[in-house]
C-alpha positions in Angstrom: 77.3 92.2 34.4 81.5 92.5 34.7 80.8 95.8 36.1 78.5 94.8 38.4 80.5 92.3 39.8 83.4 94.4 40.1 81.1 97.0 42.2 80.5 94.0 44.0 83.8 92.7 44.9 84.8 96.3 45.7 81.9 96.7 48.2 82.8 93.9 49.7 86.9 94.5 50.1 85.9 97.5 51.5 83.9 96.1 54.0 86.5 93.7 55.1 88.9 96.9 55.0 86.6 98.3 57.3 85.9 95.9 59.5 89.3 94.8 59.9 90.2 98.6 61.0 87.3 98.4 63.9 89.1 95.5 64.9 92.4 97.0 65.0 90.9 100.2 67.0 88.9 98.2 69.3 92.1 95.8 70.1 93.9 99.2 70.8 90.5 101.1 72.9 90.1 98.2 74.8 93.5 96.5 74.9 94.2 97.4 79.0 90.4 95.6 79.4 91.1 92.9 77.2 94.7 92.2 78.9 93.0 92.7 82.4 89.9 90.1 81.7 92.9 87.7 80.7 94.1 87.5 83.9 90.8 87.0 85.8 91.0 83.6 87.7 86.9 83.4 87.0 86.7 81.3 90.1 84.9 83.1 93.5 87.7 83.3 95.5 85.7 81.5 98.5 86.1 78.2 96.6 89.6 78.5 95.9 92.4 76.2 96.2 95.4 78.4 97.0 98.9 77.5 96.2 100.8 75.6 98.7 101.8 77.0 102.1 105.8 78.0 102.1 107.9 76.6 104.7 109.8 79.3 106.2 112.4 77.2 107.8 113.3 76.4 104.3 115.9 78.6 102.5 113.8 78.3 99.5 110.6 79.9 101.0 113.6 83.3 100.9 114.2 85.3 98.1 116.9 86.4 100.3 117.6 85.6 104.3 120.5 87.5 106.1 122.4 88.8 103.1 124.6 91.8 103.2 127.2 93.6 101.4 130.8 94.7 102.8 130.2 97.3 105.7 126.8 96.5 106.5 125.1 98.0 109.7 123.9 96.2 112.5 120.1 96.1 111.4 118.2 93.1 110.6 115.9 93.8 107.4 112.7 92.8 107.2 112.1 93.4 103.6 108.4 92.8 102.2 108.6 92.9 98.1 105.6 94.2 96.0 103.9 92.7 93.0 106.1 90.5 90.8 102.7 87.8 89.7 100.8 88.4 87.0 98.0 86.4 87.4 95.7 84.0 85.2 94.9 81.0 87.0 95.6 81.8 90.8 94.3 84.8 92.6 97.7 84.5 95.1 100.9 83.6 93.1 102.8 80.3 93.8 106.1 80.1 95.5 108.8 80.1 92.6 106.7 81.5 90.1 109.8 81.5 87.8 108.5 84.4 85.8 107.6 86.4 89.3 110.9 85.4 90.8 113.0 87.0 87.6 111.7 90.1 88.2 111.8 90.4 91.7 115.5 89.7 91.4 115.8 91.9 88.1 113.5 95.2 89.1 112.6 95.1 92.7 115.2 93.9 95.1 118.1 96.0 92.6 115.7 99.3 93.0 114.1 98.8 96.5 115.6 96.0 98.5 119.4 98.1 97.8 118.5 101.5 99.8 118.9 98.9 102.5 121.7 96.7 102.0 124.3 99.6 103.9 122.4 99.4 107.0 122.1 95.8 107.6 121.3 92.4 106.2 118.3 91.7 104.6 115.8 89.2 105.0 113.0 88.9 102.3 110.5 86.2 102.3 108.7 84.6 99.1 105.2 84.4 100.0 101.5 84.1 98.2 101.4 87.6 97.1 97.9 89.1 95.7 98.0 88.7 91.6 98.7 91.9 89.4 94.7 91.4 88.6 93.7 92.0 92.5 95.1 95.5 92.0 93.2 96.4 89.1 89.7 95.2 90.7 87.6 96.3 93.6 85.6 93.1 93.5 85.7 91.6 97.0 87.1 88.6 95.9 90.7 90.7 94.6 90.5 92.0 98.4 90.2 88.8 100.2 93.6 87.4 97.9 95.3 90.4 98.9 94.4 89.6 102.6 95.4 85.8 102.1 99.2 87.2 101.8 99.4 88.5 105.2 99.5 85.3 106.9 102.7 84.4 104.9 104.2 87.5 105.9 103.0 86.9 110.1 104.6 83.5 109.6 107.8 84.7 107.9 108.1 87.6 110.2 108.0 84.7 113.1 110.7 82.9 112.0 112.6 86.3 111.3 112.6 87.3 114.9 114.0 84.0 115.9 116.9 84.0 113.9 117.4 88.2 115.5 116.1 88.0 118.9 117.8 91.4 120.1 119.2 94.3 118.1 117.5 97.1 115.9 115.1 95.4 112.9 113.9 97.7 109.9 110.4 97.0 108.5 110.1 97.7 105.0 107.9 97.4 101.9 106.9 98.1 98.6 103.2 98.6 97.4 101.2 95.4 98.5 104.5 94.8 100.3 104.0 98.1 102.2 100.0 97.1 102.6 101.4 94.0 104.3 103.8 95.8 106.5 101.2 98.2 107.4 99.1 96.1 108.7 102.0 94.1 110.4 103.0 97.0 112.7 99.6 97.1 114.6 98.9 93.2 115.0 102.0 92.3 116.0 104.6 95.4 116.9 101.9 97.7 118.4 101.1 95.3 121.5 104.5 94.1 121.8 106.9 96.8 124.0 110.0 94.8 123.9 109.8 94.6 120.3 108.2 98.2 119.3 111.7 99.4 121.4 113.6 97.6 118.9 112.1 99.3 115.8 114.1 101.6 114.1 111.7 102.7 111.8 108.8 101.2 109.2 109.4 101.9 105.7 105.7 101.5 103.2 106.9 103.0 99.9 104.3 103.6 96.8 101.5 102.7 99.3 99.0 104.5 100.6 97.9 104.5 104.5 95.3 105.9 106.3 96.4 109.2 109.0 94.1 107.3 111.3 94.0 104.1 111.0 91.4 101.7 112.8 94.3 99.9 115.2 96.9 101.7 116.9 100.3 101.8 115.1 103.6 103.8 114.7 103.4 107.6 114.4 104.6 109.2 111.1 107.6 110.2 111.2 108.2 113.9 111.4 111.9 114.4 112.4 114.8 112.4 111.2 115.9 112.0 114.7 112.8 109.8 115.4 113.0 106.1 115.6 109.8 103.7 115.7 107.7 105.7 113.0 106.3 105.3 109.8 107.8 106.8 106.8 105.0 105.6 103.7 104.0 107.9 100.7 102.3 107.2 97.2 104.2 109.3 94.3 102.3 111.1 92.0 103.6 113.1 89.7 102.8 116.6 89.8 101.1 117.5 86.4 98.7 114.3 86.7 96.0 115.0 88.6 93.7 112.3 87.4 96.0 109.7 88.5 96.2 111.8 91.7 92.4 111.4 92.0 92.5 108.0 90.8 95.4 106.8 93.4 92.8 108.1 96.2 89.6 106.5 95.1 90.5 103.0 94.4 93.2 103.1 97.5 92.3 100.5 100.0 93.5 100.2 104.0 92.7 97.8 106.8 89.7 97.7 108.8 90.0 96.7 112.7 89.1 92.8 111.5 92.0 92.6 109.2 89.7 93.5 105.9 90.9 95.6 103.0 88.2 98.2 102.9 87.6 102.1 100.9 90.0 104.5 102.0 86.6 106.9 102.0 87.4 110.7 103.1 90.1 109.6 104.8 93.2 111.6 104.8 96.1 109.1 103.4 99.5 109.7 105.4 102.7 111.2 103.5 105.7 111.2 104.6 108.2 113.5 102.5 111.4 110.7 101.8 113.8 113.5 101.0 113.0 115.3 104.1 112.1 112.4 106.6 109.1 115.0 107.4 104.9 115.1 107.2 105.9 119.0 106.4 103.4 120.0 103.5 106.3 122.3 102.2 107.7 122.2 98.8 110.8 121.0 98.8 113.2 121.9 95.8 115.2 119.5 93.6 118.7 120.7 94.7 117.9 118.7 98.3 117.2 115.5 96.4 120.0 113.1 97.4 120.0 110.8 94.3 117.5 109.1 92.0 118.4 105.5 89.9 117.5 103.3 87.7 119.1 100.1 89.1 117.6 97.2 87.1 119.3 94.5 86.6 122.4 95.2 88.4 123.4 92.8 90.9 123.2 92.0 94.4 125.7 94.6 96.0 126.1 96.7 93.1 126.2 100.3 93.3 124.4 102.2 91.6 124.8 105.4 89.5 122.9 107.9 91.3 121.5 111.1 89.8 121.0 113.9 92.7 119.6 117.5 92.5 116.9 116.2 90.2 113.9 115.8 91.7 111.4 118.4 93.4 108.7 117.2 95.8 106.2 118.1 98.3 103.1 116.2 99.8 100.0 117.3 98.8 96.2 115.7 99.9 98.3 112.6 100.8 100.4 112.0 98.2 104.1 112.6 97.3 103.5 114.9 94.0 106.8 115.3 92.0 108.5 116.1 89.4 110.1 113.8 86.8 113.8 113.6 85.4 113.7 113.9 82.0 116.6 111.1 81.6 115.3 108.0 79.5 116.3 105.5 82.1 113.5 107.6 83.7 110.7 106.5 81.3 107.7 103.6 81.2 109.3 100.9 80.2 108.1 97.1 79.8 104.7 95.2 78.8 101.6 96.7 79.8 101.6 94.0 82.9 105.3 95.7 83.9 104.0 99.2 83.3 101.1 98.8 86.3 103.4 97.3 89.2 106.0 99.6 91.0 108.2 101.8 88.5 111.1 99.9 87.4 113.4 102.4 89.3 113.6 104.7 92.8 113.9 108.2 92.7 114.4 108.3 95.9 116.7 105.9 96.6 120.1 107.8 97.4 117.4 109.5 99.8 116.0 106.4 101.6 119.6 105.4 102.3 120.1 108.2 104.0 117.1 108.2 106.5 117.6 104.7 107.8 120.9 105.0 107.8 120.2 108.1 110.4 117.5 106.8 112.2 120.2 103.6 112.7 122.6 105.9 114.3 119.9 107.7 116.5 118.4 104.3 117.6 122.5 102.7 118.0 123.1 105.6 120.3 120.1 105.5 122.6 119.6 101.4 122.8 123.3 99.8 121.2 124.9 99.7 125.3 121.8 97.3 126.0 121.0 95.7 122.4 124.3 95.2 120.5 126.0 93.8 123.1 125.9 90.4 121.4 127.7 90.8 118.4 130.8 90.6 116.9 133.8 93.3 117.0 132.4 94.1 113.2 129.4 94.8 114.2 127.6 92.0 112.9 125.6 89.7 114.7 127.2 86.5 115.4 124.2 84.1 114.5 123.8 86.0 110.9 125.0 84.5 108.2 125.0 85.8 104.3 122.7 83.7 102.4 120.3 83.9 98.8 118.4 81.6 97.3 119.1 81.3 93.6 116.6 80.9 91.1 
């Protein structure tokens, strides 16, 4: 009878052995779905109550408004940030999010925003940004949040272009931020000459845009003496062609009523950053002006920059390139982090470079006219240097 009992007990722990172990491998299987289904609002977004409106005449509705560093151009930056909300409860993030606002002002603005900072002063507006979860979902309901955002970003824009009625502006943006400014060239540049004159160039980094899109908007740019173009490419790297094929499938563009529809058969737009070019050509790592990784540095810091190490070329509408092997190079973060835009830029040393070009080719055809206005530093007069702190 002992022995049988200990058979028993044995059975039995080995059952719970096993069963805890199918657990354990189904938590790790299944952890990205299990993470994912966490932040699912589970309310149709139709019935929604959104987060309050932000007030763009208030400082705190800006991350930043009209902040420089020493030597900045004459540009006014329009500066559209990407995904910093996770999600959970809201489809569209709140203004202030505290957690959102630490890492805009730890990963994005440090690695995006600063490519800017040298040729001008930078405005970027807090708005109701799509969650993380309406980038991991097709359902219709992710696509109408992400569609919410852009009338933040018209009304921000708005109260941008009163505070810089003349002088060159630079559009730019970052994933849903680059979505955002994509869609804010053809319903409010496109049909506007004055303003379309004043465009130095649009700037939709990791996102992916149509080659023809339903509106009119900016050509690509194809020369670096062009002003007024688009300069947008998704990275890939170039031994990862599922995520290639992946990046294609699930991209989404606007339709001519403002919807966020398929991408299709479409051909997506690249525009080469290192070369400032739609040239299909492969373009070797010893013309790569300088990756970083310039997290947490702050406002105005500069950043080490690594040059000569990064090959490129755009492929089937994407930027496919090769990657540093330098840890500061890596995946870092929680498995939320790890699907937003890479915690670094390795193109940033070459982003600089373009708009600060294009600058100096729009300076010399429009400054006689446009720049009049400013002061003998070449700043505005009406500008002043401001940030919100969180």
């Amino acid at each position: 009878m002992k022995s049988r009992a200990a058979s028993l007990r044995t059975l039995i722990g080995y059952a719970g052995f096993a069963l805890v172990f199918l657990i354990v491998a189904a938590a790790a299987v299944w952890r990205g779905d299990i993470l994912q289904a966490g932040m699912d609002p589970e309310v149709p977004f139709q019935t929604y109550d959104p987060p309050p409106a932000p007030d763009y005449q208030e400082t705190s509705a800006w991350a930043m408004q009209d902040a420089g560093i020493r030597g900045s151009g004459p540009a006014a930056v329009f500066f559209i940030h990407s995904t910093t909300y996770d999600g959970g409860e809201e489809w569209n993030g709140p203004i202030g999010d505290p957690d959102a606002d630490a890492y805009l002002f730890r990963v994005v603005i440090p690695n995006y925003a600063g490519p800017f900072a040298r040729s001008g002063r930078l405005s970027i507006p807090r708005y109701r940004q799509g969650s993380l979860y309406t980038r991991l979902t097709l359902r219709d309901d992710a696509r109408e949040a992400r569609a919410f955002a852009w009338r933040d970003i018209e009304a921000a824009f708005e109260v941008f272009l009163a505070r810089h009625p003349t002088g060159p502006i630079v559009i730019a943006g970052v994933e849903q931020g680059g979505e955002l400014a994509d869609r804010l060239v053809r319903e409010r540049i496109i049909g506007d000459p004055a303003l379309r004159r004043r465009i130095v160039a649009v700037y939709a980094i990791d996102t992916i845009l149509a080659v023809d899109p339903a509106t009119p908007s900016l050509p690509p740019c194809s020369t670096r003496d062009q002003t007024a173009c688009l300069v947008a490419y998704s990275p890939v790297t170039d031994d990862n062609d599922g995520a290639a094929r992946r990046r294609l499938r699930r991209a989404l563009v606007w339709d001519g009523r403002g919807r966020l529809v398929d991408l299709g058969d479409r051909a997506a737009l690249c525009v080469n950053p290192v070369t400032g070019s739609t040239d299909a050509v492969e373009v070797p790592a010893r013309v790569h002006l300088g990756a970083t990784n310039a997290t947490g540095l702050e406002w105005g810091a500069r950043p080490a920059l690594i040059a000569r190490s990064v090959a490129t070329a755009c492929k089937d509408g994407l930027l496919r390139h090769t990657q540093p092997e330098m840890e500061s190079f890596r995946e870092t973060g929680s498995w939320s982090d790890r699907r937003k835009s890479r915690p670094y830029n390795l193109f940033y040393s070459d982003i600089e470079h373009d708009v600060q070009e294009r600058l100096a080719v729009w300076t010399a055809r429009y400054a006689p006219d446009t720049l009049a206005d400013q002061s003998p530093d070449g700043r505005p007069e009406r500008q002043s240097n401001s940030a919100s702190s969180t």
